[in-house]
C-alpha positions as CSV (number, residue, x, y, z in Angstrom):
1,X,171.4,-1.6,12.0
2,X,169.9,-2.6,8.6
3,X,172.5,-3.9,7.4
4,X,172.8,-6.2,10.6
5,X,169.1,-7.1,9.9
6,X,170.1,-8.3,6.9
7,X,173.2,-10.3,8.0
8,X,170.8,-12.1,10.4
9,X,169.4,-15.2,8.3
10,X,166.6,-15.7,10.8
11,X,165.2,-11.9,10.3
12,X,166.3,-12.5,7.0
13,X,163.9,-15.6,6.3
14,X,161.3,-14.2,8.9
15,X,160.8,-11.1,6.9
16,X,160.9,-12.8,3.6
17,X,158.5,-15.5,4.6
18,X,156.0,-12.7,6.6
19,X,156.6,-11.0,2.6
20,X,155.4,-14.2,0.7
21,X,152.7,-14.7,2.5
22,X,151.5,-11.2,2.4
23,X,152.1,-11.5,-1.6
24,X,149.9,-14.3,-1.5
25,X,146.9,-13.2,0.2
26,X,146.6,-10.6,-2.6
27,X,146.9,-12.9,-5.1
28,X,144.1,-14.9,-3.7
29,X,142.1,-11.6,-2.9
30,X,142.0,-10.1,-6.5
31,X,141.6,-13.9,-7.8
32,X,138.8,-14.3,-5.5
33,X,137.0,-10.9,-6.5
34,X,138.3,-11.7,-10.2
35,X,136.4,-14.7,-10.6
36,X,133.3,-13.4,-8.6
37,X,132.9,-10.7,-11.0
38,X,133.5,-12.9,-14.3
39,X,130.6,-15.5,-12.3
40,X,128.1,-12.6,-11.9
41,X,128.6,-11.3,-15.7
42,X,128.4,-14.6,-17.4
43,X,126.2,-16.3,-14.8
44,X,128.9,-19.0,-13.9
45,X,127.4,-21.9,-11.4
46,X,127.7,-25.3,-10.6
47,X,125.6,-27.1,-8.0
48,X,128.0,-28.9,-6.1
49,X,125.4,-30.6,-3.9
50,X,125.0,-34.5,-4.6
51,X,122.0,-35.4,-6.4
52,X,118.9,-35.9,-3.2
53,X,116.4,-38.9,-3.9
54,X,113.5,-39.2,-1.9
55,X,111.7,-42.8,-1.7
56,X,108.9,-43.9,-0.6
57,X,109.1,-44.1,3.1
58,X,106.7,-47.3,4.2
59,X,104.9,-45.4,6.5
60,X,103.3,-43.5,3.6
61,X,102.9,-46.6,2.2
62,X,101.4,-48.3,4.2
63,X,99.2,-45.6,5.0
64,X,98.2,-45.2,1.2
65,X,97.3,-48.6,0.7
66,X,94.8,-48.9,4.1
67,X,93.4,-45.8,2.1
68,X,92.6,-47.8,-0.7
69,X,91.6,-50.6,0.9
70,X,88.8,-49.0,3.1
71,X,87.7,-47.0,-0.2
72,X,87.2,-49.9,-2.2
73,X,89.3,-49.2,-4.9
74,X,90.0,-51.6,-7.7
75,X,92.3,-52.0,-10.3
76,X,88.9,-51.1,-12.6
77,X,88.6,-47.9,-11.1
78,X,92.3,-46.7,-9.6
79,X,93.1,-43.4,-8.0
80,X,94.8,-41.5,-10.8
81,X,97.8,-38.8,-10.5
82,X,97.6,-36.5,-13.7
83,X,100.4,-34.7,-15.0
84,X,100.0,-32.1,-17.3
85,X,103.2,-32.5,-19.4
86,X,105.1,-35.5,-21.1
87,X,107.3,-37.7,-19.2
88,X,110.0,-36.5,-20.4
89,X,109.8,-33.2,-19.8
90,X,108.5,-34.4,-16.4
91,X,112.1,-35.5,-15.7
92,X,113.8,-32.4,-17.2
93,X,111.9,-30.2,-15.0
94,X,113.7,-28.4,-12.0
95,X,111.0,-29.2,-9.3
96,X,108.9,-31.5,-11.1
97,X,111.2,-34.0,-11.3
98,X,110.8,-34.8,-7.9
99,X,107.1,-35.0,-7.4
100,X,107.1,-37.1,-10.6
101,X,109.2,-39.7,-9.1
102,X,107.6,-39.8,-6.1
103,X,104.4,-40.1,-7.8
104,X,105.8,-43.3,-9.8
105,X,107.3,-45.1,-7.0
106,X,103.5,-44.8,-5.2
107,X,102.2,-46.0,-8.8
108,X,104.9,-48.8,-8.6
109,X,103.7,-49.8,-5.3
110,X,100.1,-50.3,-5.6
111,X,98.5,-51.1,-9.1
112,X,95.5,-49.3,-7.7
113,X,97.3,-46.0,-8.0
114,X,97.5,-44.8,-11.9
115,X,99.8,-42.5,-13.5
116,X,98.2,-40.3,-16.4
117,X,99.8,-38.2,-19.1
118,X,98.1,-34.3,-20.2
119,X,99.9,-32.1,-22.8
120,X,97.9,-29.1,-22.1
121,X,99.6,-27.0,-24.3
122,X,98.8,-28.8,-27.1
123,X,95.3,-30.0,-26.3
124,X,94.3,-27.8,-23.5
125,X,90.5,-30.0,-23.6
126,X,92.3,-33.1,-22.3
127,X,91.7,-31.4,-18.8
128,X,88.7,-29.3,-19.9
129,X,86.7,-31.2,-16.8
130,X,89.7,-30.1,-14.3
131,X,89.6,-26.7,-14.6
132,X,88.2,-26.4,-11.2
133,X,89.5,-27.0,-7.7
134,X,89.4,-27.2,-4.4
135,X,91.4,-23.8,-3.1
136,X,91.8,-22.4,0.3
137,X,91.1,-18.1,0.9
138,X,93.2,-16.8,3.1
139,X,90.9,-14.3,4.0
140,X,88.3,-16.5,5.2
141,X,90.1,-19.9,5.8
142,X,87.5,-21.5,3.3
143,X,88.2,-24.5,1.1
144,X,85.7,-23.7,-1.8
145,X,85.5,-24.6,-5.4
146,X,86.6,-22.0,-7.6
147,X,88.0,-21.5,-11.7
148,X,91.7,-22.4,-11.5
149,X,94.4,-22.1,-14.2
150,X,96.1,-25.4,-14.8
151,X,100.5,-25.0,-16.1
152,X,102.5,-27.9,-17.1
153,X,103.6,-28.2,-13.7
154,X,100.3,-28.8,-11.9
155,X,98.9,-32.5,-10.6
156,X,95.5,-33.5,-10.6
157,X,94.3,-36.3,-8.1
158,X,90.9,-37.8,-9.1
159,X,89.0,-40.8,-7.7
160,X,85.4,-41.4,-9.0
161,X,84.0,-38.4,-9.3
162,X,86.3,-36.4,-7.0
163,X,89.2,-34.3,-8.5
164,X,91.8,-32.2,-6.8
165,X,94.6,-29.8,-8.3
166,X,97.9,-29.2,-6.9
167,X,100.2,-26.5,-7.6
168,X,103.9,-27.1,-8.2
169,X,104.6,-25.6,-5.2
170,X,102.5,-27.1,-2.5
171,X,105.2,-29.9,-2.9
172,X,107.8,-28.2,-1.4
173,X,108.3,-25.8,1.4
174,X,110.0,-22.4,0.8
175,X,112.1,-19.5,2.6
176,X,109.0,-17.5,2.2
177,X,105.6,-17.0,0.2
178,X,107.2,-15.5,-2.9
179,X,110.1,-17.5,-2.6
180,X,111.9,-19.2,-5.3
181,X,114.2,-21.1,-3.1
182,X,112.7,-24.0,-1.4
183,X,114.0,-25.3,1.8
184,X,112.6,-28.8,2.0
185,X,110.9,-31.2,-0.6
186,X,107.0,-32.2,0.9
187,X,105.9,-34.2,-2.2
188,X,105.8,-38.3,-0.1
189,X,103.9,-36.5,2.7
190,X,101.4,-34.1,0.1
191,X,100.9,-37.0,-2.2
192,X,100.1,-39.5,0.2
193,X,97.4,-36.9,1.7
194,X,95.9,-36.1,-1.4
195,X,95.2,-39.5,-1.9
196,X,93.8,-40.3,1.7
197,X,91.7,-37.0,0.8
198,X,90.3,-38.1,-2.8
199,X,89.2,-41.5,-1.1
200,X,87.7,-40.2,1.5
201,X,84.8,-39.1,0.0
202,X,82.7,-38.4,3.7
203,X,85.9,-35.8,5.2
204,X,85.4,-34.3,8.6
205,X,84.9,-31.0,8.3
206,X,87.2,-28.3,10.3
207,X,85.3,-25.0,10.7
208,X,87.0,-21.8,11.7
209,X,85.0,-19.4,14.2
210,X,85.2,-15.8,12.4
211,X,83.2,-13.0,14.9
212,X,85.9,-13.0,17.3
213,X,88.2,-10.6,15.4
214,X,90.2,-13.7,14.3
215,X,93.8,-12.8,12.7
216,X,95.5,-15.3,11.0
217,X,99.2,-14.0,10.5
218,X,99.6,-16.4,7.2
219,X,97.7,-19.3,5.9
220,X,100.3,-22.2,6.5
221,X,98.0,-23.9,9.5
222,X,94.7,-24.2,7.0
223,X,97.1,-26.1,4.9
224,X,97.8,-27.8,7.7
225,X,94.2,-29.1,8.4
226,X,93.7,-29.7,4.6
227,X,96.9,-32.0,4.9
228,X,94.8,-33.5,8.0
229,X,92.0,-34.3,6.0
230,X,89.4,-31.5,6.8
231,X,87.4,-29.9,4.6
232,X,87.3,-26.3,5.8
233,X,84.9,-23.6,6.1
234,X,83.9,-21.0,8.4
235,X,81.3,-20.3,10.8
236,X,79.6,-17.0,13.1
237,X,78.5,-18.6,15.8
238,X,76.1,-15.6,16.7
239,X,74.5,-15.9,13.4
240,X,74.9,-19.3,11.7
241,X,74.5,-22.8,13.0
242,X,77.6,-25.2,13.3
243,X,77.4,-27.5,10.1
244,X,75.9,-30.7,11.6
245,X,79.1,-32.7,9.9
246,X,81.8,-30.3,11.9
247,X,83.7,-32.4,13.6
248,X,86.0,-29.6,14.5
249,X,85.8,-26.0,15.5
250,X,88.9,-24.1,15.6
251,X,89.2,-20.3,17.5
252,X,92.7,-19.0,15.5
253,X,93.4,-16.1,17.3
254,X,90.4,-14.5,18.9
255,X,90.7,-10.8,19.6
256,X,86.9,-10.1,21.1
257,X,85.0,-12.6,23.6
258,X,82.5,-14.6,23.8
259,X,79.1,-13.3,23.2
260,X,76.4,-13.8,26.2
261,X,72.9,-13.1,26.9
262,X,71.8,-9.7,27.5
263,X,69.0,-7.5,27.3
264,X,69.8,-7.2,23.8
265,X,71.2,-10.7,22.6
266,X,69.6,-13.6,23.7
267,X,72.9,-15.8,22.0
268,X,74.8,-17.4,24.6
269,X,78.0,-18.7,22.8
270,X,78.9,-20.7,25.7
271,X,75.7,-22.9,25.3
272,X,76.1,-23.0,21.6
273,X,79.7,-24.9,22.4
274,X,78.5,-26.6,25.4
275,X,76.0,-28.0,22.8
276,X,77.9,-28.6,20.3
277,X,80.5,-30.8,22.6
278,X,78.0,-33.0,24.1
279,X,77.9,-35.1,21.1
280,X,80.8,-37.6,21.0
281,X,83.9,-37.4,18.8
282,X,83.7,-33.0,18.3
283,X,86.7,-31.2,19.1
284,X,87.3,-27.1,19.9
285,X,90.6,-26.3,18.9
286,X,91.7,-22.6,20.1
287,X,94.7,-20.8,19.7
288,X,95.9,-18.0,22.2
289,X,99.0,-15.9,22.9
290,X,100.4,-13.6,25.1
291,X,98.9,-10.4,23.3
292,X,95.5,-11.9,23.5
293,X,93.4,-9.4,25.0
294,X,91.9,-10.6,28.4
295,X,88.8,-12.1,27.4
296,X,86.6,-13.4,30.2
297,X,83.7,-15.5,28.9
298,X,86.5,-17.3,27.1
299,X,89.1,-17.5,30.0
300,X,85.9,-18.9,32.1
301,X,84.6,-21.4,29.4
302,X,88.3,-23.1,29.3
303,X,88.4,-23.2,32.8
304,X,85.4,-25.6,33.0
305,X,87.7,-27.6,31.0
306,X,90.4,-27.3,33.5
307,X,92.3,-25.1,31.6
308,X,92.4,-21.9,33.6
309,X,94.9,-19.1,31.4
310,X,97.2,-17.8,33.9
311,X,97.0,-13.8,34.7
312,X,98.8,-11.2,37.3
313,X,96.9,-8.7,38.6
314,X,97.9,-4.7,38.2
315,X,96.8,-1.6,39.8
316,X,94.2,-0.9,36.6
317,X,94.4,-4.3,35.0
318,X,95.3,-7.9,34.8
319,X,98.1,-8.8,32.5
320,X,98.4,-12.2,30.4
321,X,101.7,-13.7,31.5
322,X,104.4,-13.8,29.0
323,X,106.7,-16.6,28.9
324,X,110.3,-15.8,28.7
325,X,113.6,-18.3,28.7
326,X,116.7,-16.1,28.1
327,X,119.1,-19.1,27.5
328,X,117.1,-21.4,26.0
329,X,115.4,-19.1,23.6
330,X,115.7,-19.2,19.6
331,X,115.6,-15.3,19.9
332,X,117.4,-13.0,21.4
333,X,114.7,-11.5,22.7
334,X,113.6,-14.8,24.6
335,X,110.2,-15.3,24.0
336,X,110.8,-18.1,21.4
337,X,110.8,-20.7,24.3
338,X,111.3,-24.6,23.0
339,X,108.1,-26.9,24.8
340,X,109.4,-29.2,27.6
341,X,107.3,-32.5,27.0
342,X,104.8,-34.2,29.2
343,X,105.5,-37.9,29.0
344,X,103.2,-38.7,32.0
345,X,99.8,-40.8,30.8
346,X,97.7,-39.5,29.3
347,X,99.7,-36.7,27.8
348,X,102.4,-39.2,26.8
349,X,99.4,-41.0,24.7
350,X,98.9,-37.7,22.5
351,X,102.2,-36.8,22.5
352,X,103.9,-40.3,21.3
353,X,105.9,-40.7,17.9
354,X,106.6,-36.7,18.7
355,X,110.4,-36.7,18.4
356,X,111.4,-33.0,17.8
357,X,110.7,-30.1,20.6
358,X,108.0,-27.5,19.3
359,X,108.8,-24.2,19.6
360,X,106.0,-21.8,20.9
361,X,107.0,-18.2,20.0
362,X,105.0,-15.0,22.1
363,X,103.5,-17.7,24.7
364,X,101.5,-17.3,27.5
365,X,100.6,-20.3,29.9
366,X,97.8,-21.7,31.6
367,X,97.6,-23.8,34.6
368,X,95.1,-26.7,36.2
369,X,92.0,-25.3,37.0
370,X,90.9,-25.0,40.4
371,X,88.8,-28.2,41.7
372,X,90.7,-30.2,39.5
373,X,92.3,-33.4,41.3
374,X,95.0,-35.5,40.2
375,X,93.9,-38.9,38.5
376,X,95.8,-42.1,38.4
377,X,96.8,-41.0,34.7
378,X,99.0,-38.0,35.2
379,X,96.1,-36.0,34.4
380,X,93.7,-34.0,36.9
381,X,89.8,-34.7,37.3
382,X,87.0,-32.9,38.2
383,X,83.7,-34.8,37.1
384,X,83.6,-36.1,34.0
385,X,86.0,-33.9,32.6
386,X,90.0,-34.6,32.5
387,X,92.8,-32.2,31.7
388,X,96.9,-32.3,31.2
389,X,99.4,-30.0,30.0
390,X,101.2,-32.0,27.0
391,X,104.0,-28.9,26.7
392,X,105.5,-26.8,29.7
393,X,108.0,-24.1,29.9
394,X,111.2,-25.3,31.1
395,X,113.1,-24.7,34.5
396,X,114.7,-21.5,33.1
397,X,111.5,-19.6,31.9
398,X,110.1,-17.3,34.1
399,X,106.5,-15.5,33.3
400,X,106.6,-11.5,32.3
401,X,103.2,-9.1,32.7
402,X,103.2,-5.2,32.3
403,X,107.1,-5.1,32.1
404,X,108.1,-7.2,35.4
405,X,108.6,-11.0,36.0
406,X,106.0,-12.2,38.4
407,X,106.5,-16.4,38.2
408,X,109.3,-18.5,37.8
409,X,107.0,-21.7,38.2
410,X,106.4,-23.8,35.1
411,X,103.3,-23.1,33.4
412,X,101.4,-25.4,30.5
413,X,102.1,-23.7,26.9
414,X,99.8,-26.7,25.5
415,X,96.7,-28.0,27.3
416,X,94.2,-31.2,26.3
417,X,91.2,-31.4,28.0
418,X,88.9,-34.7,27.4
419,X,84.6,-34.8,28.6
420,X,83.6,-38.8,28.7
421,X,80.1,-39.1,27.3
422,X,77.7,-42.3,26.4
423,X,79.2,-43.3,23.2
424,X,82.5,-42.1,23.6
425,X,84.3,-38.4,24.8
426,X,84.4,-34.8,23.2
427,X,87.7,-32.8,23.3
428,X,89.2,-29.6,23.9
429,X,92.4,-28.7,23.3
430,X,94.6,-25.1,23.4
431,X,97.5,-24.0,22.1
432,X,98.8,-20.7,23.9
433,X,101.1,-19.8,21.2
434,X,99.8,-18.1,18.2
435,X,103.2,-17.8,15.9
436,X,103.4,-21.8,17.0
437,X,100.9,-22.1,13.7
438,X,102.5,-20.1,11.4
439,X,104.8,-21.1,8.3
440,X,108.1,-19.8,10.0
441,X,107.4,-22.6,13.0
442,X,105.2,-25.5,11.6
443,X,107.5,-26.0,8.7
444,X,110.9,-26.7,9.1
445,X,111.9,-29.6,10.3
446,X,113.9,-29.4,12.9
447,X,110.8,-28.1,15.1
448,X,107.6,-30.6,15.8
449,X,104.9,-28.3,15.6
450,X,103.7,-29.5,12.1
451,X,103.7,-32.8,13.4
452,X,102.4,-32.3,16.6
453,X,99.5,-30.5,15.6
454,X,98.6,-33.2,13.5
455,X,98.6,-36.0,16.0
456,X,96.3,-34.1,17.9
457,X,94.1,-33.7,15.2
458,X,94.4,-37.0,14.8
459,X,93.8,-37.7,18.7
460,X,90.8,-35.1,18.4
461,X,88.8,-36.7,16.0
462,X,90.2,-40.6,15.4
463,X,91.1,-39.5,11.5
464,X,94.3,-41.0,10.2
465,X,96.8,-38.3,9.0
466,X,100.0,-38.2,6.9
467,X,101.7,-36.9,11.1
468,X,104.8,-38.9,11.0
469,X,106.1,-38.2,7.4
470,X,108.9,-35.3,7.6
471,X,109.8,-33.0,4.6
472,X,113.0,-33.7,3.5
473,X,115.1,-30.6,4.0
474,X,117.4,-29.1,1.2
475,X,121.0,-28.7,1.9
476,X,120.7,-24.6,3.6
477,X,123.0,-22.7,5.4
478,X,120.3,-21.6,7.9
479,X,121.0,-23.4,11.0
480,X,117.9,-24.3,12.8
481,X,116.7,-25.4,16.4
482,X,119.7,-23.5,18.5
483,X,118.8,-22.1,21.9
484,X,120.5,-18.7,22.4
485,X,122.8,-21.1,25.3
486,X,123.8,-23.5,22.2
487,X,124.3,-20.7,20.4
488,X,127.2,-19.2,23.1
489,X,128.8,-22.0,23.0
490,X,128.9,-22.8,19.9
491,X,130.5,-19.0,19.4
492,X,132.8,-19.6,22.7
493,X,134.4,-23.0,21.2
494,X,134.6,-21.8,17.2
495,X,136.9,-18.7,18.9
496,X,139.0,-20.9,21.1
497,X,139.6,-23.7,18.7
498,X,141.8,-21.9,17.3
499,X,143.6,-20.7,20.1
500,X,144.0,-24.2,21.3
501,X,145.6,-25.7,17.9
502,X,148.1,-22.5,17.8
503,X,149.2,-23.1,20.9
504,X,149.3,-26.7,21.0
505,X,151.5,-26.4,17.8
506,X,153.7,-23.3,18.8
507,X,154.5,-24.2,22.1
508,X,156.7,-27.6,21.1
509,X,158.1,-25.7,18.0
510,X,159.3,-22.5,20.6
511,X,160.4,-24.9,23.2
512,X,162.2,-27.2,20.5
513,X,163.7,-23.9,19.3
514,X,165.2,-22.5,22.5
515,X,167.1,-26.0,23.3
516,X,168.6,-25.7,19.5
């Protein structure tokens, strides 16, 4: 029998060719683990990734030079971008590199904007009168002045007698906030709002509520507002007044309610923020989620807005809902939901120039308040007051509470509320998605919540912002933006590809075979 194996010159050739193959797949295997063991001892690598430049987009531009305009600034007295290293190590530098380039092609543009050179090793006392800065606490959500350390990599914007330093990396967006890998390059979009902020000497001010048990769960959305153009500080509203120049008050993630009169208390907070939004052009700004506790003054003060947060009722309880979206999920445990966008009036006029989808992660909804009529804009009325959804959950979400689904109506996951006064309207606005402010969501690009949030800053208070000007991403392998149904098929047709060009090959070659 073996020897008849061997006579046959199609086993023959099979078996040799099955062999070969075999013998090469080791060789490739031991070359493979070879190599990878030579590259880990003598550090062996070569960035095979083409060389990524990043102009000067002319929406940053243009937005730089209205900047300067309304400031008044002359070519006697520019806006200066200080580096704290020569030029040529400027270009030598692994991150620098970029932010210096940027910083000249603004320079190049504009002979108002002025590009100076510190060698702080050298002579530290060039930037003796720099050696304090604007920096945010993340324990407070406070921009304060405060002693810094400058390094060779730092930039300092100044303008008259304003001065700002910049770390190396605020310019870039990383996998985390110890990271050394960045993900994106934010130097057009940090640059261009560090020099809207050091010409704007008169910058609303963003304050942060903190006697609510507020939890931030990182600090990427008070960089966020800085970017806006707020100067931030915080605020008890049962013991401090709201600074008379806050043009915004934001509620991040409130875990106790509202105070109200008592026999004890005679601070009503709801008359503190009914008083603080009848002037014109003030904004609250409140951020929710579906473990929010169930906080009733709260829940009732929105609803005079027309936001009224959705609930179902339990034996002992009522439950927030939880928004859940199995297929169109970015997790596998569905509550990542993407934002389905309200194009209709006035939402549409918030919402324009947003082109990706936000993602709201751990969301619970709201819906239209009661005694709230539809108005000829899309939006619903009840006195002077207006209100629309600018987000919604999609056809496939359905709302969870104490383990069961209870809705599969769409509910609002962003609301916008609007009060027309003499001289002009006040604003409320709430996002019921904490994690949709958080560095994981707001700053990758293939999501729009940094950008959103922006516009309706700038929408809240009429303040021009850097919204519109992406990070440009660094090549990654992390694939972003895929619903767990994209994801499925995505994992279907990678497996049958294969299949398909097999067969399509075999099937002739067989057939071609058997008539031979």
């Amino acid at each position: 029998m073996k020897k008849q194996f061997f006579k046959n010159r199609r086993a023959k050739y099979g078996g040799i060719s099955v062999l070969l193959t075999v013998l090469l797949l080791v060789c490739v295997l031991l070359a493979n683990t070879l190599f990878g063991t030579l590259a880990a001892r003598y550090g062996w690598a070569a960035d095979m990734h083409p060389a990524q430049t990043f102009p000067v987009g002319e929406k940053s531009a243009a937005l730089v030079k209205a900047a300067l305009d309304a400031a008044g600034v002359t070519e006697g007295a520019k806006v200066q971008l200080h580096f704290c290293d020569s030029p040529e190590n400027l270009e030598a530098g692994t991150y620098s590199s970029y932010v210096y380039t940027t910083a000249k092609e603004f320079a190049g543009r504009d002979e108002r904007i002025e590009i100076v050179y510190h060698d702080i090793l050298h002579d530290p006392g060039s930037v003796a009168g720099y050696l304090t800065s604007t920096v945010i606490d993340s324990e407070t959500g406070t921009a304060t002045e405060q002693e810094i350390t400058l390094q060779t990599t730092s930039v300092i914007i100044t303008f008259g007698t304003y001065h700002r330093a910049y770390s190396i990396r605020e310019f870039f967006q990383w996998e985390g906030s110890d990271s050394s890998t960045p993900t994106a390059y934010a130097g057009e979009r940090k640059l261009a709002a560090g020099i809207l902020r050091a010409t704007a000497p008169n910058a609303p001010v963003a304050c942060l509520t903190n006697n609510h048990g507020e939890v931030f769960y990182d600090t990427e959305v008070l960089y966020l507002l800085d970017d806006a153009g707020y100067r931030l500080d915080f605020v008890d509203l049962t013991k401090s007044v709201i600074p008379e120049e806050c043009s915004l008050l934001v509620c991040f993630n409130p875990n106790n309610d509202l105070a109200e009169k008592s026999a004890v208390s005679a601070i009503s907070e709801k008359e503190i923020l009914d008083s603080f939004l009848s002037v014109p052009g003030r904004a609250l700004l409140v951020f929710l989620e579906s473990r929010t506790p169930n906080l009733k003054n709260l829940d009732a003060y929105l609803s005079e807005w027309g936001i009224a947060p959705c609930y179902a009722s339990g034996e002992t309880a009522d439950y927030r809902y939880m928004i859940r979206d199995d297929m169109s999920s970015l997790t596998s445990d569905g509550y990542t939901i993407p934002g389905k966008k309200n194009q209709n009036g006035l939402a549409g006029e918030v919402t324009k120039g947003v082109s990706q989808t936000p993602v709201f992660p751990g969301a619970s909804g709201f819906r239209v308040a009661s005694g709230f009529v539809p108005a000829a804009d899309g939006a619903y009325e009840k006195g002077n007051r207006r209100v629309t959804a600018l987000y919604e959950s999609g056809s496939g979400a359905v709302a969870w509470a104490n383990g069961k689904a209870v809705d599969a109506d769409p509910v609002g996951l962003m609301a916008y509320s609007e009060q027309t006064l003499e001289g002009g309207v006040s604003r409320v606005a709430v996002v019921f998605s904490v994690n949709f402010a958080t560095r994981e969501w707001l700053q990758p690009t293939a999501y729009g919540n940094g950008d959103l949030l922006l516009r309706l800053t700038e929408k809240m208070n009429g303040n021009t912002t850097v919204a519109g000007i992406p990070a440009a991403a660094f090549p990654s392998s992390v694939m972003h933006g895929l619903s767990r149904a994209e994801r499925i098929g995505w994992t279907a047709a990678l497996i049958l590809l294969p299949v398909v060009v097999v067969t399509s090959i075999a099937v002739p070659v067989l057939l071609r075979r058997k008539h031979d």
